[in-house]
Structures are given as structure tokens and as C-alpha cells.
C-alpha positions as CSV (number, residue, x, y, z in Angstrom):
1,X,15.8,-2.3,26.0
2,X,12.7,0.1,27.3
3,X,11.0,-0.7,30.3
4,X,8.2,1.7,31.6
5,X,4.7,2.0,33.0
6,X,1.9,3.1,30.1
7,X,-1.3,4.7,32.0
8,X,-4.3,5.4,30.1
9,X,-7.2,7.5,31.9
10,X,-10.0,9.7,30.9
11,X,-10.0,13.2,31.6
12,X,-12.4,12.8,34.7
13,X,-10.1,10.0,36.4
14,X,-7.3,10.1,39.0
15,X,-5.7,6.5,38.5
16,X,-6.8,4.8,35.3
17,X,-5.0,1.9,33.9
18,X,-1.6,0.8,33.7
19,X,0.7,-1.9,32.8
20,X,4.4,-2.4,32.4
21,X,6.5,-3.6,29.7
22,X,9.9,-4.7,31.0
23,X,12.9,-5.1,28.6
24,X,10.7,-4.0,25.2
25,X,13.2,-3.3,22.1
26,X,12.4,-0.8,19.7
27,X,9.1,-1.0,17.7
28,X,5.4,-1.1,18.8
29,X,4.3,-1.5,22.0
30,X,0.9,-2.9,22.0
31,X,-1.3,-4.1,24.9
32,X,-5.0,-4.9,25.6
33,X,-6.9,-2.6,28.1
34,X,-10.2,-2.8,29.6
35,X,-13.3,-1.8,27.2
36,X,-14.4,0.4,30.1
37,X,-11.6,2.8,29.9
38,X,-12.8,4.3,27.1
39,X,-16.0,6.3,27.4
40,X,-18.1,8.0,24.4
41,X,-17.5,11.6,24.6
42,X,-14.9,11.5,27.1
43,X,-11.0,12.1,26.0
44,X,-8.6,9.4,27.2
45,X,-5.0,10.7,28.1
46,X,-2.6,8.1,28.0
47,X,0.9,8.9,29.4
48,X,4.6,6.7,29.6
49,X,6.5,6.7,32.5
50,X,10.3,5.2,31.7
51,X,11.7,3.3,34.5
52,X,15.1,4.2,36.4
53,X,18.4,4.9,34.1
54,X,19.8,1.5,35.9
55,X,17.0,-0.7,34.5
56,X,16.3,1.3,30.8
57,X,17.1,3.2,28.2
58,X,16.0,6.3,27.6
59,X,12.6,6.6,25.8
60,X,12.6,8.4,21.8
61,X,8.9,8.9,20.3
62,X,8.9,8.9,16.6
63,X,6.7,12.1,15.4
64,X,5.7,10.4,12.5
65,X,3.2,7.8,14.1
66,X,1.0,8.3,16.2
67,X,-1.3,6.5,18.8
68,X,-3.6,4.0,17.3
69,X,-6.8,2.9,19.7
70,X,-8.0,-0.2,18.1
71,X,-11.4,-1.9,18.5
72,X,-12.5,-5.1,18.1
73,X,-14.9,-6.0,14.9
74,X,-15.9,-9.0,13.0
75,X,-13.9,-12.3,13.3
76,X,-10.5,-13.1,11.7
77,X,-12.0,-16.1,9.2
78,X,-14.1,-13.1,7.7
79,X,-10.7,-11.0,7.3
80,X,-9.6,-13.7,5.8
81,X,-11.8,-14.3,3.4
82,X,-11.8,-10.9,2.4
83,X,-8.5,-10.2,2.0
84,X,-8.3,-13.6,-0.3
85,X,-11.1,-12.3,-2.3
86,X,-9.2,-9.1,-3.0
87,X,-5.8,-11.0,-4.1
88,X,-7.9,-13.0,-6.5
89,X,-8.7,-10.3,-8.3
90,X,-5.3,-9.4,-8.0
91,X,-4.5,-12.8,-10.1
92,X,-7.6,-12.2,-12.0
93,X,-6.0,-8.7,-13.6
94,X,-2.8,-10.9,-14.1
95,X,-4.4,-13.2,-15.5
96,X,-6.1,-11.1,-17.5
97,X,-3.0,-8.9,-18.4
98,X,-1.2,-12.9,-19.9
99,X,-4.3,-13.7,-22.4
100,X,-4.3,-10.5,-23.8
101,X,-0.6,-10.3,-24.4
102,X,-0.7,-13.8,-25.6
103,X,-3.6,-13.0,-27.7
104,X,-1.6,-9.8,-29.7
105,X,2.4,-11.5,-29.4
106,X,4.0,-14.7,-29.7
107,X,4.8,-16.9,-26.5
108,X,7.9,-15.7,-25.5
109,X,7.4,-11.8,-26.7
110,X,3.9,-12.0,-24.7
111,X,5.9,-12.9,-21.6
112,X,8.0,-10.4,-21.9
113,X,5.5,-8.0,-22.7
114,X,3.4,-8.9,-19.8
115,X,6.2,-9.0,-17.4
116,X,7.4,-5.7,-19.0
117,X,4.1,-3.5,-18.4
118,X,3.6,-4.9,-14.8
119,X,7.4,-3.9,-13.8
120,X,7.3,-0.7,-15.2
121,X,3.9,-0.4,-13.5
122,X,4.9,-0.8,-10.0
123,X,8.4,1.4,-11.2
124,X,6.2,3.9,-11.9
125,X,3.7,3.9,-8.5
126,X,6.6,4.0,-6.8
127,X,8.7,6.4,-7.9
128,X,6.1,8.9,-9.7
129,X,4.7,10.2,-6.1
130,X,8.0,10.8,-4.8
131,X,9.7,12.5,-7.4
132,X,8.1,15.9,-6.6
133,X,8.9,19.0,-8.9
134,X,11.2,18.7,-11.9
135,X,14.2,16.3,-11.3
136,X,16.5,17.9,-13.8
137,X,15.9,21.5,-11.9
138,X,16.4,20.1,-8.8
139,X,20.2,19.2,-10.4
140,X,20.9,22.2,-12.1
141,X,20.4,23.9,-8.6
142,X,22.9,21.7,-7.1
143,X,25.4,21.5,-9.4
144,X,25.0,25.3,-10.6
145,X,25.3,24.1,-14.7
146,X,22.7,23.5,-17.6
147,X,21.9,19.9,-19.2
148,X,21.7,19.8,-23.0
149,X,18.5,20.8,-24.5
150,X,18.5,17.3,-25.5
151,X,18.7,15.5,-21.8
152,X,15.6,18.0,-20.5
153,X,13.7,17.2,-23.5
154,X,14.2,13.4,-22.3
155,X,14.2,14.3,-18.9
156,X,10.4,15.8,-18.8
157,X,8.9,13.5,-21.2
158,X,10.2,10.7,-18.8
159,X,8.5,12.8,-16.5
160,X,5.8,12.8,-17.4
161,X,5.1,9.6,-18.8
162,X,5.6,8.4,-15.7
163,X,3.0,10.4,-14.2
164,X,0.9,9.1,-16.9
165,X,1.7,5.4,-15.9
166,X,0.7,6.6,-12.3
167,X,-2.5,7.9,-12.6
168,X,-3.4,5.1,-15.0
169,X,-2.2,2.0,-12.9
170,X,-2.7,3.9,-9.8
171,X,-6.3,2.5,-8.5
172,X,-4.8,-0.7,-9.4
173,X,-1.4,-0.9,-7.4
174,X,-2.6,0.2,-3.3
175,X,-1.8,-0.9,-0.3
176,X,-2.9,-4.5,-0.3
177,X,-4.7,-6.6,2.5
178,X,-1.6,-8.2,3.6
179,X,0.1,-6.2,5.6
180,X,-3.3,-5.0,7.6
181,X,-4.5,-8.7,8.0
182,X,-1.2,-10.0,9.8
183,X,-1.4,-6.7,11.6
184,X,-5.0,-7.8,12.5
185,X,-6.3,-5.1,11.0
186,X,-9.9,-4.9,9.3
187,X,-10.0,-4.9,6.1
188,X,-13.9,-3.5,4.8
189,X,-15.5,-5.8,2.5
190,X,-16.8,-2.3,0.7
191,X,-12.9,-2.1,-0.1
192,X,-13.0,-5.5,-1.8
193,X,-16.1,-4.5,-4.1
194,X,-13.9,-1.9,-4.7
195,X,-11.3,-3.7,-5.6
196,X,-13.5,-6.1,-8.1
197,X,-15.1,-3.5,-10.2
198,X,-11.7,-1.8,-10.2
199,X,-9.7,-4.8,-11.3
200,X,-12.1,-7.2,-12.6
201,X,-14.8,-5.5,-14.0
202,X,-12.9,-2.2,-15.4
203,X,-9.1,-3.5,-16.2
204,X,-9.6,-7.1,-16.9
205,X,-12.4,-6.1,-18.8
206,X,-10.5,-3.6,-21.0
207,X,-7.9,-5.9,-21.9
208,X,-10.2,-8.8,-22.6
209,X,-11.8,-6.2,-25.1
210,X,-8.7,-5.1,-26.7
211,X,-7.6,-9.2,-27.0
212,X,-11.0,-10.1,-28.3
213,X,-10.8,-7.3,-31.0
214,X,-7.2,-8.6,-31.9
215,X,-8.2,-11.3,-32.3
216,X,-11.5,-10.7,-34.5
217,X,-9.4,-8.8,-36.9
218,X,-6.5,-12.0,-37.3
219,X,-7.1,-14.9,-39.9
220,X,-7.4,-18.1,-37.9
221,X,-5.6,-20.9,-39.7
222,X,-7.8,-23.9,-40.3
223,X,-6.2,-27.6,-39.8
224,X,-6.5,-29.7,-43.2
């Protein structure tokens, strides 16, 4: 465990505030301080002070993240709303994404499919972005040999189909309100228009055109 003194000041003050955080584990530290500490214009310098070697640890600062000054604005019912509005539109792409498939396939191949294109989906967010340059060159470097003419055919057109599936699922998988609303984060309500003409409007849309032509074009079988 941490224990230490945070002080947070503008440039033009000599004390500031501070508060201590005895025995905090690792994570974030978070704490509330007065609205008057922070002036327009003026730069706040906010410093740590770790406590004697007898009563903590010694103090590691990730470079990664930095220091967040949050403000308060709008309610939490209202984050809540929104946040719920943009993971109905979530469910109304799914949605969506089940009629169409049951509209081209059988029951149980339209579950698959479904199932199928929204795996592959996230597969795809999530490893297209990292993958960087050429995977196969990347191994040939390290292991100082040649793949089959074969295996780098396969190799880049896995490639890039993947980057395909990226940039065309990619508006549609983001980070979703979640995580920022148990983090009591705002989430905009511009983000949730967004969001609706993204998922409802554009892809809901195109597969409920591609269904309804399916289905246009298919003999309907009368009862007798």
C-alpha cells in the first residue's frame, strides 16, 4: 500500500490544496477538490508527496495515463438514458442482422450465419489495428527462412480481408457507453445521434434492404 499527500495549486499560489490517501493499493486515486482551485487561464500544478519508507511503498507513475481533471455536467439519470439509448441501437443492429439472415437461410444456418458475421466482426476490430505491417515479414525476419508462395498468398489476402472487415464494421464496433457511465463519465447525447444514424438508419437499414429484396425475388408458398 501508498500513502501520500496530493497538493494541487495554481501557479500564483504558495499552499493550495491537499489531502492524504493512507494505505491506497495500486490503481486510481481519485478525490474531490474545491471548484475554486481551478481558475480560467491560470495553470494548476498538482504535485505527490509519498510518506516515510516505514508507513509506504514507494510511488511508480505509469507514463501511459495521464492526469484527468474532471468536471461536473448534467445529472446521472440523463447519462443513463443515453447510454441506454445507444445500446438499443446496439440490439436494434442485432436485431436487424437475425431478420435478415433468417430472411436469406434456414433457422438453424441463419443462426449460425448471424452469430458467424458478428464473431468474426469483433475478431477483426480487434486484431486488424494491432497487427501493424505484414505478419508473414515480421516472421521471416525472425526466423531468417521463406514461407511457401502458397502460405504468403494466404497470409496477405487474410490480411487484408481483415482490414476490409475493419474499416467496414469499424463505425459500428467503438468504445461503448459502459465503461464511461460506471466511470461516471459523460457520455454526449451528439454521440448517441451518432450512434442511431450509424447503426439504425445506415446498417439496419442496409440489411433490411438486402432481406426485403430476398425476399421479393422468393416464391411465397400459399396454404390450400
Amino acid at each position: 500500500p501508498v500513502t501520500g499527500t496530493w497538493t494541487i495549486r495554481t501557479s500564483e499560489q504558495a499552499g493550495g490544496f491537499s489531502t492524504t490517501l493512507p494505505n491506497t493499493m495500486d490503481g486510481v486515486n481519485k478525490f474531490h477538490i474545491p471548484a475554486g482551485m481551478v481558475e480560467p487561464g491560470k495553470q494548476v500544478v498538482v504535485s505527490f508527496s509519498n510518506a516515510e519508507k516505514s508507513e509506504s511503498d514507494t510511488v511508480i507513475f505509469k507514463t501511459d495515463g495521464g492526469i484527468e481533471l474532471l468536471l461536473t455536467e448534467g445529472s446521472f439519470a440523463a447519462n443513463l438514458f443515453t447510454s441506454l439509448f445507444i445500446i438499443f441501437c446496439y440490439m436494434a443492429l442485432l436485431s436487424a442482422l437475425g431478420l435478415t439472415a433468417g430472411s436469406i437461410f434456414t433457422f438453424p444456418v441463419a443462426v449460425f450465419s448471424a452469430a458467424s458475421v458478428v464473431i468474426i466482426a469483433i475478431l477483426a476490430n480487434t486484431f486488424a489495428p494491432a497487427a501493424g505491417p505484414s505478419f508473414l515479414s515480421g516472421v521471416e525476419e525472425h526466423q531468417h527462412e521463406k514461407h511457401s508462395p502458397v502460405a504468403v498468398f494466404f497470409g496477405e489476402a487474410g490480411e487484408k480481408m481483415a482490414d476490409v472487415i475493419h474499416v467496414a464494421v469499424g463505425p459500428a464496433i467503438r468504445l461503448g457507453p459502459l465503461e464511461r457511465l460506471s466511470d461516471g463519465i459523460r457520455v454526449p447525447f451528439r454521440e448517441a445521434v451518432e450512434d442511431f444514424l450509424v447503426l439504425v438508419v445506415i446498417y439496419a437499414g442496409l440489411l433490411g434492404a438486402i432481406g426485403g429484396l430476398v425476399l421479393s425475388k422468393r416464391e411465397l408458398a400459399m396454404p390450400v
